[in-house]
C-alpha positions as CSV (number, residue, x, y, z in Angstrom):
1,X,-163.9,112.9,26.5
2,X,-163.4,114.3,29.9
3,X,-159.2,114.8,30.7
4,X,-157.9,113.1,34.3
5,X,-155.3,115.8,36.0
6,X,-153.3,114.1,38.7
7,X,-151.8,115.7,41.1
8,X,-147.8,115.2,40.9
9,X,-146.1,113.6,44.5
10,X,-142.6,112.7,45.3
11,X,-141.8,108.8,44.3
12,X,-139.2,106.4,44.2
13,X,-135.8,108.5,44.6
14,X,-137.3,112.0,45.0
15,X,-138.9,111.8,41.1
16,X,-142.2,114.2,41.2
17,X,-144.7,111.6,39.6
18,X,-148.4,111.3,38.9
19,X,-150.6,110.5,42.3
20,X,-153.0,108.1,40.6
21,X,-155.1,108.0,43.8
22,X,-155.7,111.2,43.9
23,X,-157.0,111.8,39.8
24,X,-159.6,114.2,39.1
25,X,-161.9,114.6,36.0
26,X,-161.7,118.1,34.9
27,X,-164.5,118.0,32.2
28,X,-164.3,118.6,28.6
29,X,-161.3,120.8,28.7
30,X,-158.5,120.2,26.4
31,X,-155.4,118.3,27.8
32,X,-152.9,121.7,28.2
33,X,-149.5,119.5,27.1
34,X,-147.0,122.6,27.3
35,X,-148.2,123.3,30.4
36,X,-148.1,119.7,31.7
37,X,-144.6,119.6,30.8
38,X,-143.8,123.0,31.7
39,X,-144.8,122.0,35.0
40,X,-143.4,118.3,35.3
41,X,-139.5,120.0,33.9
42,X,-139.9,122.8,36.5
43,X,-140.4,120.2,39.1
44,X,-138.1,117.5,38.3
45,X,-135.3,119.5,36.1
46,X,-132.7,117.6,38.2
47,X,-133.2,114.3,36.7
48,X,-132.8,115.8,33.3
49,X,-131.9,118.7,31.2
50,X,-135.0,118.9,28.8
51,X,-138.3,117.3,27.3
52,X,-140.2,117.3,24.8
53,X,-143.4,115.8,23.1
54,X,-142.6,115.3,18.9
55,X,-144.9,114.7,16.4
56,X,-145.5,111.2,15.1
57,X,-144.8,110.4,11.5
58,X,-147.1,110.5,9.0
59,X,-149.0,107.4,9.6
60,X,-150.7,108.8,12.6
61,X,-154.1,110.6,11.8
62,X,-153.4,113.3,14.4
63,X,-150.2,113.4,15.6
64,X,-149.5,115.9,18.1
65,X,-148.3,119.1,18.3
66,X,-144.3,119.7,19.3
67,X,-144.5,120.7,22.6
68,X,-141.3,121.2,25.3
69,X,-139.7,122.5,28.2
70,X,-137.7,124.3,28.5
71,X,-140.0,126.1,26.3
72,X,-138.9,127.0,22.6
73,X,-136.5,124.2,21.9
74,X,-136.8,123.5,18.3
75,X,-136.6,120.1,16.6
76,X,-135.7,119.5,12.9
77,X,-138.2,117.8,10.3
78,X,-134.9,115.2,10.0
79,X,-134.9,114.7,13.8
80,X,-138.5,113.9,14.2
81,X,-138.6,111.2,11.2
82,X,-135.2,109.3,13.1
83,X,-136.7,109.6,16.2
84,X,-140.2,107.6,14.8
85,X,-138.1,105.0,12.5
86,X,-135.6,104.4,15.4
87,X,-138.2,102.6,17.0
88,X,-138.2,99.7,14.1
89,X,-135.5,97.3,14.7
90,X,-135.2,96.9,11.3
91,X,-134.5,100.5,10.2
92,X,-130.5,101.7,10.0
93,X,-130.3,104.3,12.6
94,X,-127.9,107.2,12.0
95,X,-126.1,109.4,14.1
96,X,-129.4,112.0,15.3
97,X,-128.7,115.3,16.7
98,X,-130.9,117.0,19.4
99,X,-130.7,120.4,20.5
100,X,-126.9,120.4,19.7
101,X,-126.6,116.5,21.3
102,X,-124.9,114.2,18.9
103,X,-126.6,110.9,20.0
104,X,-126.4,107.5,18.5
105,X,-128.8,104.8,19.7
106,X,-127.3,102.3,21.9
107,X,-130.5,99.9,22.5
108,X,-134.0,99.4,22.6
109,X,-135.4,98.5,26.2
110,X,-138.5,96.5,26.6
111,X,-140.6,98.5,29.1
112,X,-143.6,96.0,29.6
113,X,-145.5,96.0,26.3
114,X,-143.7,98.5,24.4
115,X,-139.9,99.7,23.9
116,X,-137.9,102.7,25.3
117,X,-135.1,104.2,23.1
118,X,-132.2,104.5,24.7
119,X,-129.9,107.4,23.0
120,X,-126.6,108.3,23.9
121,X,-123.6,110.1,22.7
122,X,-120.2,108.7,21.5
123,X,-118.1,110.4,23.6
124,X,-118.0,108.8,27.2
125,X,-116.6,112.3,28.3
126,X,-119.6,113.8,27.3
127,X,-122.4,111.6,29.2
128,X,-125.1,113.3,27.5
129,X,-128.3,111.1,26.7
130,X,-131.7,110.5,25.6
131,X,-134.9,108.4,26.4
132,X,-137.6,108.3,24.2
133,X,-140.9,105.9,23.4
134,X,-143.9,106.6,21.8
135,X,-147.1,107.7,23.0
136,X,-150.7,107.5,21.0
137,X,-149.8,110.8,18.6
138,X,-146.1,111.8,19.6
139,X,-142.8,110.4,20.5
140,X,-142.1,112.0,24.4
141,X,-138.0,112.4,24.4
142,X,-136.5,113.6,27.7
143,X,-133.0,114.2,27.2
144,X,-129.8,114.3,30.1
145,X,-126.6,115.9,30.5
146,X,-123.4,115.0,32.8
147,X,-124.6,115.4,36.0
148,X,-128.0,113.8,35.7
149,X,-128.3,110.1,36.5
150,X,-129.8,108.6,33.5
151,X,-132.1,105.5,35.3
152,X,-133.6,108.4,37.0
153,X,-134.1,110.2,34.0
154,X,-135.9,106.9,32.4
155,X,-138.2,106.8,35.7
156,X,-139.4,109.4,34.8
157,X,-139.8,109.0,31.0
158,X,-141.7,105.9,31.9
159,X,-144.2,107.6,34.4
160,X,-144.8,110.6,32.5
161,X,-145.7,108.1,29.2
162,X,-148.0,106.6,31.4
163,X,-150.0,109.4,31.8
164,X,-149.9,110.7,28.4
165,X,-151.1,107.4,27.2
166,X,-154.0,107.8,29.6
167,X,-154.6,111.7,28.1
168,X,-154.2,110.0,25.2
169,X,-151.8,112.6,23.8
């Protein structure tokens, strides 16, 4: 299947996002996800403090490979399985903790067809956060700190998972 690369322009509030106008096919290369994100987090690091694409749970046939940027953050076994129940409103969500953020989910937003987890941590001091919703074989997370405005941060959660859907990644 050929891969689409789009060309990233500035959108709604100074967010880099995907030119859909402007799409090339590429071929049959391989979809280069570290690099896509490397790219997208260089670009747009001001709306959040990281990202990352985790596996899927089990029940995907090829769930994809743990993928981030900054580069190297690392994301426990424990972490991905909460992340892909959390989605269930039926499953009791503890506490998770990513990369040293002690979140607790605080909703589930209905973003057109599907739902955005929205993640965030006790402490009203802290203002760290997380969004996350699921792609075809991962669950994309970008996380926040103080400092960052969070509906920005969802923007670009929700763009981004638009064109990872279309990669289907």
């Amino acid at each position: 299947l050929p891969v689409t690369i789009c060309p990233l322009t500035t959108g709604i509030g100074g967010i880099r996002m995907l030119d859909a106008d402007r799409c090339e096919a590429s071929g049959d290369a391989p979809f280069d996800v570290k690099g896509f994100l490397a790219d997208v987090y260089r670009k747009n690091s001001h709306f959040c403090a990281a990202m990352a694409l985790l596996p899927r749970s089990s029940a995907c046939e090829q769930p994809a490979e743990l993928a981030s940027a900054p580069e190297g953050l690392s994301f426990a076994q424990e972490v991905v399985e909460q992340l892909n129940s959390a989605f269930f409103a039926g499953e009791d969500v503890q506490p998770i903790v990513i990369c040293g953020r002690h979140l607790r989910l605080a909703g589930r937003v209905e973003e057109g067809s599907h739902f955005v987890l929205e993640l965030r941590s006790d402490d009203e001091m802290d203002q760290h956060g997380a969004w996350a919703e699921c792609t075809a074989r991962g669950v994309f997370v970008i996380l926040y700190d103080k400092g960052h405005d969070r509906r920005k941060a969802m923007q670009l959660l929700v763009g981004l998972h638009e064109y990872l859907i279309q990669s289907q990644v």
